[in-house]
C-alpha positions in Angstrom: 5.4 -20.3 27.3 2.0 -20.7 26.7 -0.6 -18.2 24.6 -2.4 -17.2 27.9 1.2 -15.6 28.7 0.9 -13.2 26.0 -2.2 -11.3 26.6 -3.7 -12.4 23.7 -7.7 -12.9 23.9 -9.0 -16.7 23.8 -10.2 -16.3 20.0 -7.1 -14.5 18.8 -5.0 -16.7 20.4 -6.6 -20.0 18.8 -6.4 -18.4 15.3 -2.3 -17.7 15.7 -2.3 -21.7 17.1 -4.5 -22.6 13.6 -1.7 -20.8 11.5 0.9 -22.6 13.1 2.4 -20.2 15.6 4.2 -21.1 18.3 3.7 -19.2 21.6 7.8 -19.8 22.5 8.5 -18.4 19.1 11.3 -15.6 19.6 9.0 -12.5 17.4 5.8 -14.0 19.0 7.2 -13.7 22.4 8.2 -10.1 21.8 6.5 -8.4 19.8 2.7 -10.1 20.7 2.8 -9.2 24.4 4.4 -5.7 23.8 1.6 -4.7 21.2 -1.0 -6.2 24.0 -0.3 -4.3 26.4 -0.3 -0.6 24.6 3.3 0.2 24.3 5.2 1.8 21.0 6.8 -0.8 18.6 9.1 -0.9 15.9 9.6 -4.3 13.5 11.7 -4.6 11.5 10.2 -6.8 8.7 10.1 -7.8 5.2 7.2 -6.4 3.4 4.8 -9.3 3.8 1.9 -8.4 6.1 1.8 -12.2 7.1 5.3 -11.4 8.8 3.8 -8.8 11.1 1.1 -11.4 12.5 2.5 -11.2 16.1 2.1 -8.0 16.6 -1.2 -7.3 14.5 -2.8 -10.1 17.0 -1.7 -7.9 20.4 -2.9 -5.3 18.7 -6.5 -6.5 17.4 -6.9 -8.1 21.0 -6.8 -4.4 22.4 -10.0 -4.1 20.1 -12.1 -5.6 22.4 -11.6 -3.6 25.3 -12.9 -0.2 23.4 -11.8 1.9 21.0 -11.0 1.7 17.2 -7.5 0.9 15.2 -6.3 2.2 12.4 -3.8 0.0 9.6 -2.3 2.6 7.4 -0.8 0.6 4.2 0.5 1.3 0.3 -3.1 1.1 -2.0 -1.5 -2.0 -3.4 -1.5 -4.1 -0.3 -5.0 -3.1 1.5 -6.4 -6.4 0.1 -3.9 -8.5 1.1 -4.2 -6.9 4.8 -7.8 -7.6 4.9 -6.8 -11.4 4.7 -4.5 -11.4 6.9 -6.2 -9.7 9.8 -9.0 -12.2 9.1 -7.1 -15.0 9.4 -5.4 -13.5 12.8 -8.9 -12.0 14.2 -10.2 -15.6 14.0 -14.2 -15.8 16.1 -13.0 -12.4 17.8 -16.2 -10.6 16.0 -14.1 -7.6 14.8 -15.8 -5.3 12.6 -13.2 -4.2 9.9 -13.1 -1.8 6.8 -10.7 -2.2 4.1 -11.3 1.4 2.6 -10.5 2.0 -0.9 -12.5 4.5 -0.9 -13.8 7.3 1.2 -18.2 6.8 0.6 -18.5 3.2 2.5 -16.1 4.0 5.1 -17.4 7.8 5.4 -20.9 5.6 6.0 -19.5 2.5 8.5 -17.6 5.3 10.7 -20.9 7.8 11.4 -22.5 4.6 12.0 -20.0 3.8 14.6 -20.0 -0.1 13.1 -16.0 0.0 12.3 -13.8 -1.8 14.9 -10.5 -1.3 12.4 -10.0 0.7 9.4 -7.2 -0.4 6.8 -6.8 2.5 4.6 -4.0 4.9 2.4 -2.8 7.8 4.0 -4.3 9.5 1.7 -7.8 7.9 2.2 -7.6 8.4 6.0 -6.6 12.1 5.5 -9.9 12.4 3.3 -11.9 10.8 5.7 -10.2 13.0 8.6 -10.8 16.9 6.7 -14.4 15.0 6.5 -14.9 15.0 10.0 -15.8 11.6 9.2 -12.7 9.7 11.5 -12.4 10.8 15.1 -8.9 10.9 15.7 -9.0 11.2 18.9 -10.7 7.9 19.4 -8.1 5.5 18.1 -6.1 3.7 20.4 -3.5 2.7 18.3 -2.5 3.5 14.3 -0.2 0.6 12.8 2.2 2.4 9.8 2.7 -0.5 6.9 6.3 0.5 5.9 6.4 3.9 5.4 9.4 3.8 3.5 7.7 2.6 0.3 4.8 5.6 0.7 4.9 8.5 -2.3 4.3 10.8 0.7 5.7 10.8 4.6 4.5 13.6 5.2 0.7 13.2 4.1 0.8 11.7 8.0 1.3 15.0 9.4 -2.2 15.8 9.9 -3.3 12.2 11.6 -0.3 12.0 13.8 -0.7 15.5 14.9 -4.3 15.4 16.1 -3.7 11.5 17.4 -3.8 11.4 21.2 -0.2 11.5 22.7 -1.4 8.1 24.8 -2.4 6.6 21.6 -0.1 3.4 20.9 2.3 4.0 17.3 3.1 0.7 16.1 5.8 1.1 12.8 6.8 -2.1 10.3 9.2 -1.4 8.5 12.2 -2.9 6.0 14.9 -0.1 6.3 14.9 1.4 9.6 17.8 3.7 9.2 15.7 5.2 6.3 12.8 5.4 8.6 14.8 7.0 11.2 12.9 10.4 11.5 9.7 9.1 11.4 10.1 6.8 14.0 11.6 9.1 16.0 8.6 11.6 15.3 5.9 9.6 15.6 6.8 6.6 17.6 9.9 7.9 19.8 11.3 5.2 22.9 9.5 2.4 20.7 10.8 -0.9 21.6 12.4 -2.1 18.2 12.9 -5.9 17.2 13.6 -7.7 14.4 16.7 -8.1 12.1 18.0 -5.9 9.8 17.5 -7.3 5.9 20.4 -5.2 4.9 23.2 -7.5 7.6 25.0 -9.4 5.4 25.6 -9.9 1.8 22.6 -10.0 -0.4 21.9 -13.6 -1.4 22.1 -14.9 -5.2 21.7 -15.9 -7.5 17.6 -16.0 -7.2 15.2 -16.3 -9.5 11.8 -13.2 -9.2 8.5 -13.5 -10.4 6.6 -9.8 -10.7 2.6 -11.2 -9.3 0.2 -9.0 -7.4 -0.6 -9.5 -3.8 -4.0 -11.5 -4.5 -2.5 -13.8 -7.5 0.3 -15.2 -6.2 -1.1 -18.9 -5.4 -3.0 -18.9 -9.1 1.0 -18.0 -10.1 1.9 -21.2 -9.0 0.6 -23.6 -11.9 2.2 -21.3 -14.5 5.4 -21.1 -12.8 5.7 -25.1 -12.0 4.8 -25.7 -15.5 7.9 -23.3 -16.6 10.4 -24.7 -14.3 9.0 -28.5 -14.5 10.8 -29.3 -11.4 11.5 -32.8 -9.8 11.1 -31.6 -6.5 9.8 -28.4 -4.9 9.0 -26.8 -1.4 6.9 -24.0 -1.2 7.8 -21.6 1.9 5.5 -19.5 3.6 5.5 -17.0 6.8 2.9 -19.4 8.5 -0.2 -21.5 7.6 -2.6 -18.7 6.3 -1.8 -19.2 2.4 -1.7 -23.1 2.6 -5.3 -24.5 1.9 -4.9 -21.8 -0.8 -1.8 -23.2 -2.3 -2.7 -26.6 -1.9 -6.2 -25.8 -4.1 -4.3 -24.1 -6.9 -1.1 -25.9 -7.3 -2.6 -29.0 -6.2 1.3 -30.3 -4.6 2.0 -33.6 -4.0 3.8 -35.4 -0.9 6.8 -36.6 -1.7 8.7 -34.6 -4.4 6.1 -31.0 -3.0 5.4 -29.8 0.2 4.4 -26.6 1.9 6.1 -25.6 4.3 7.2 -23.3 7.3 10.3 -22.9 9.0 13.3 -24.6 7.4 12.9 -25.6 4.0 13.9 -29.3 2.7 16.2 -29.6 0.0 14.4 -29.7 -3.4 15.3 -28.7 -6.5 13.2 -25.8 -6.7 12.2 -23.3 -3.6 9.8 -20.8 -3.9 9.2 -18.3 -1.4 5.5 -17.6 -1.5 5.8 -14.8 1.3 9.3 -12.5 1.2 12.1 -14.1 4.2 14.1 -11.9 6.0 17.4 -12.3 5.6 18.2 -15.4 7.8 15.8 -17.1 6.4 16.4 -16.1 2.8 19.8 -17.6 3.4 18.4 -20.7 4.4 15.7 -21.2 1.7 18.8 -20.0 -0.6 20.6 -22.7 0.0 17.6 -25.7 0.2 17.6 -25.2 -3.7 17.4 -22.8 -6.5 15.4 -20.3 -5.4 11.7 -18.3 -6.5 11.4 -15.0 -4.7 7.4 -14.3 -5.4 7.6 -10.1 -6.0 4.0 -8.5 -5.4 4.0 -4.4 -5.9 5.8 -2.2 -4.0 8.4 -4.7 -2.7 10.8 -4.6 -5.7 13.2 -2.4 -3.8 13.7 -4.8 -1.0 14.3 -7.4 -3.0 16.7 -5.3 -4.5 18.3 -5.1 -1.6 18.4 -8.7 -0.3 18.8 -10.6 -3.2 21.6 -10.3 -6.2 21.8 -11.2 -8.4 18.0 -11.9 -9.8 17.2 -13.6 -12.7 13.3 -12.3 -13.9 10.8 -15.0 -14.9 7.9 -14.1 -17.4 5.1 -16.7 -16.6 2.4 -17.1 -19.6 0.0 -14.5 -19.5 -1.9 -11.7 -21.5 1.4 -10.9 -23.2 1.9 -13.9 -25.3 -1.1 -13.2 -26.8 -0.4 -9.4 -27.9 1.5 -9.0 -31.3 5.6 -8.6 -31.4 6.2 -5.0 -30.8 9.2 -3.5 -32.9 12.5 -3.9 -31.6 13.1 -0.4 -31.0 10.2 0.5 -28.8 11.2 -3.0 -26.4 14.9 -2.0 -26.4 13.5 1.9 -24.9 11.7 0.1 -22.3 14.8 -2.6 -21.5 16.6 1.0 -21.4 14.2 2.3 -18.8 14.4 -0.8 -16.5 18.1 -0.7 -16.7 18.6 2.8 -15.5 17.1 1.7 -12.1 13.4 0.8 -10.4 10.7 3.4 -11.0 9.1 3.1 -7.4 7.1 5.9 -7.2 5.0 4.6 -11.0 5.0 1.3 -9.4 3.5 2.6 -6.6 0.8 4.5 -8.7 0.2 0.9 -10.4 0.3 -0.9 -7.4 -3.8 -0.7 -7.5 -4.1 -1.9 -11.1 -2.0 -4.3 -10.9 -4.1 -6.4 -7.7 -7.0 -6.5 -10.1 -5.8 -6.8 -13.5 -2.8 -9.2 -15.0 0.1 -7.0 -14.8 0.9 -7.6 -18.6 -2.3 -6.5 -19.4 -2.0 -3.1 -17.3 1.7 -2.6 -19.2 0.0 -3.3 -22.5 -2.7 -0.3 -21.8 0.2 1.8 -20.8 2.0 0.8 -24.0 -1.3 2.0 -26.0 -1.0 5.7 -24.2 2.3 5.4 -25.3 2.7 5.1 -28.4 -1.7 6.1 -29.6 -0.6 9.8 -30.8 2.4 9.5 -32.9 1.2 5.9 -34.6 3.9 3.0 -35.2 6.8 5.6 -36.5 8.6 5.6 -33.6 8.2 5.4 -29.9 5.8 8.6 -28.8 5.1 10.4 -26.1 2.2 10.0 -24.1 -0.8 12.2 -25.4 -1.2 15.7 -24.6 -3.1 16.3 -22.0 -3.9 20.0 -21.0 -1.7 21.5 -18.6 -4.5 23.1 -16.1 -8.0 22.4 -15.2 -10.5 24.4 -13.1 -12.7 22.6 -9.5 -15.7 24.4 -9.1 -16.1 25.0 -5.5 -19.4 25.6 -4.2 -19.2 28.9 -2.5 -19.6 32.3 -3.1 -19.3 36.2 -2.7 -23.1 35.8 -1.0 -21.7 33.6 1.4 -19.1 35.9 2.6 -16.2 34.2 1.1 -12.9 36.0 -0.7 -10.3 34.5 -2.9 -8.4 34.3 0.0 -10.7 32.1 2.4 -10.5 29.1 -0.6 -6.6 29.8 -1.4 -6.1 29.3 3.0 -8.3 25.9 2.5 -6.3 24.5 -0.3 -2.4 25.1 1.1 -3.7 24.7 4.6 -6.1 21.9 4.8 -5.3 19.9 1.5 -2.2 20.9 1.6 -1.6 22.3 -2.3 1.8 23.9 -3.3 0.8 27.9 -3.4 2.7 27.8 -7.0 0.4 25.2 -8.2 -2.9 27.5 -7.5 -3.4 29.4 -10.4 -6.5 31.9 -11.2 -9.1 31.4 -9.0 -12.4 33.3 -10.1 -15.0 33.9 -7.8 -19.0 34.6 -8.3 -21.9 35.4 -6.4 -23.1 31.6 -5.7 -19.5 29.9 -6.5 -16.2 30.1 -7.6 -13.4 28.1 -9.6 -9.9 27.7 -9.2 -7.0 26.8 -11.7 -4.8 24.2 -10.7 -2.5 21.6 -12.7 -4.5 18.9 -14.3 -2.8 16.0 -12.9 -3.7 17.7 -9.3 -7.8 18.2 -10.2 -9.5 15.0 -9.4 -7.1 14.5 -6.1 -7.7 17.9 -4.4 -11.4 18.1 -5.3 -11.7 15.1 -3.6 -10.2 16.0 -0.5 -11.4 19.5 -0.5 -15.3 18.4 -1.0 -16.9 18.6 2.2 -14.1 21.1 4.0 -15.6 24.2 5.5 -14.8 27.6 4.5 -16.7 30.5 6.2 -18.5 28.1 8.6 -20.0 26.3 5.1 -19.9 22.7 4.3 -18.8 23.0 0.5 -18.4 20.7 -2.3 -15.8 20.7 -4.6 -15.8 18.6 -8.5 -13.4 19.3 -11.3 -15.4 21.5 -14.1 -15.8 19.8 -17.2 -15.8 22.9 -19.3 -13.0 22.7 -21.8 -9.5 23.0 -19.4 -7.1 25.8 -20.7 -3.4 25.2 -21.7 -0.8 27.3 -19.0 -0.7 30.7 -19.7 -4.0 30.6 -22.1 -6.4 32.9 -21.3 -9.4 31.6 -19.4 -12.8 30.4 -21.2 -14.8 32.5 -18.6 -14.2 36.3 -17.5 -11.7 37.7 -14.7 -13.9 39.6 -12.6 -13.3 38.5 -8.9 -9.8 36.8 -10.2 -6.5 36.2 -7.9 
């Protein structure tokens, strides 16, 4: 089979060749053709967006023939998906946003100068009350395994206002765990790919926690640790090697970088995460380095036991011994299972900053109020807060109007809506701090009474729960 074969465009089609694709490959030949042409698709894939290249080249060669895409992915990866889809767009000209925010993209889409849009859930969902996305104009959303996501149903109002022609195209790791979504939002979608969970899990391995965009800078620290004789580095395809190569700087014969089967070495390391075939394979070329970027950990988990951790040098061997007590609460912690929805929270920090550096801030928070006695909670922090919302009793509005907005439209829990006061020119509502800054965002720029209105948190001084309120009751729910 040759690349014409798969209804890939010209430039697309050379950038797969360049990463060392081959068109008779058995996912290639699937899944490329299948995304071409418009249909619903399922893959089941390790979390490593470098996996899904097949099918992220049918679908970006769609892109030229009208219409816009959407890439809906975990905060911690968006980076990492902007890479890839450059390498796979090639000379195709594609004009793409990596949002991690709402003001540039809010900007790019008005102007019509966005081609594909890799964003949160949550982002897209601001962008969408915005009026800022056109929904209808997509011709195909790509969901990043939604099995990792804090919140499924945060696609609720994108996938109901998405055209019922428009192509669903789901990666995922556990699809029995994503069996109602699919079934929801991508129903009669071809599925391929191989389960990670057939079989035993493969061990012993050795893991290595590094962020998405660090992973070939890991590399020096972790040859240096393991001082290896020999050593094959594996990757999904091409894409990471002139990378690699510049960091770790390998050498031919006792390194190599490699695709497909592995050589026997004495140490493997898997720069992107193998299904389970191929984690078999690499498994038993050598002793074995699973690379572990955020928001994979429970995959890895699932595939791989049992794991040894390595610590590579870092920001932490520079920060004083804490006291035995406070490491053996943490050890504690670990052991009692893998906090995925705070990694997923940390996924962010942890792409920009050294991840020992972001546990030693959090380590700070911890243990700041109560001073080195003991291990201490993390410090108060008041239990409500007020948004000012910037609309009125002059503007025809009622207590009701902004409580309908808020459960409706931004979807807030009715029990977490406390007072809500309204004036003549605006009004402010009570809601639990840790909620403020989230649903002022997405309620600024909703409309309410046929308004445009914006929405900030107040910064008078927040009140503890059941405290009365700084400001008077007239006009309160």
């Amino acid at each position: 089979m040759t690349f014409e074969a798969l209804h890939l465009t010209p430039p697309i089609a050379a950038a797969l060749a360049r990463l060392g694709w081959k068109a008779d490959d058995p996912l290639l030949r699937e899944a490329a053709p299948t995304a071409a042409r418009g249909h619903n698709l399922v893959l089941v894939l390790p979390p490593a967006p470098a996996a899904a290249a097949p099918a992220l080249a049918g679908l970006l060669s769609r892109l030229g023939q009208g219409g816009r895409g959407l890439l809906l992915a975990p905060g911690g990866q968006l980076d990492e998906w902007g890479r890839v889809v450059h390498r796979v767009a090639g000379d195709a000209g594609l004009r793409v946003q990596v949002a991690h925010g709402t003001a540039r993209a809010t900007r790019r889409l008005r102007d019509d100068t966005v081609d594909l849009l890799i964003a949160t859930p949550e982002t897209v969902g601001a962008l969408q009350r915005r009026s800022a996305l056109r929904v209808d104009a997509l011709a195909w959303v790509l969901l990043a395994w939604p099995e990792a996501w804090e919140e499924e149903e945060s696609l609720s109002p994108l996938m109901q206002d998405l055209d019922k022609e428009a192509q669903r195209v789901v990666l995922t790791s556990r699809p029995e765990r994503g069996a109602a979504l699919i079934e929801r939002y991508a129903r009669r979608a071809l599925m391929l790919g191989t389960n990670a969970l057939d079989g035993e899990p493969v061990g012993p391995v050795r893991t290595v926690s590094v962020p998405w965009g660090r992973r070939a800078a890991a590399l020096p620290d972790l040859l240096e640790l393991l001082d290896p004789a020999s050593v094959a580095v594996w990757t999904v395809d091409q894409g990471s090697h002139e990378a690699i190569g510049a960091a770790a700087a390998l050498r031919a014969p006792e390194s190599v970088v490699v695709t497909g089967d592995a050589p026997a070495a004495e140490v493997v390391i898997a720069f992107d995460l193998p299904d389970a075939a191929r984690l078999r394979q690499l498994a038993g070329a050598g002793e074995l380095v699973l690379l572990v970027p955020p928001g994979t950990e429970g995959y890895v988990e699932r595939v791989a036991s049992p794991r040894r951790p390595l610590r590579l040098p870092g920001a932490l061997d520079a920060a004083t011994t804490v006291a035995a007590a406070r490491r053996a609460a943490i050890v504690r912690a670990l052991e009692t299972g893998t906090p995925e929805r705070a990694l997923l929270t940390l996924a962010p920090l942890f792409e920009r900053h050294d991840p020992s550096a972001v546990a030693a801030a959090l380590f700070e928070l911890w243990t700041t109020a109560a001073g080195a006695a003991a291990p201490a909670a993390v410090p108060d922090i008041p239990a409500t807060a007020r948004v000012f919302v910037g609309i009125g009793k002059k503007d025809g509005a009622t207590v009701n109007d902004i409580v309908a907005v808020l459960t409706k439209e931004v979807r807030v829990e009715r029990g977490k809506i406390g007072r809500v006061e309204l004036r003549d020119a605006f009004a402010l509502v009570e809601l639990p701090a840790q909620d403020a800054e989230r649903v002022a965002g997405a309620l600024n720029g909703t409309t309410i009474r046929r308004r445009r209105v914006t929405a900030r948190v107040d910064r008078g001084a927040p009140t503890a729960r059941g405290a009365p309120p700084a400001r008077g009751r007239r006009g309160s729910a």
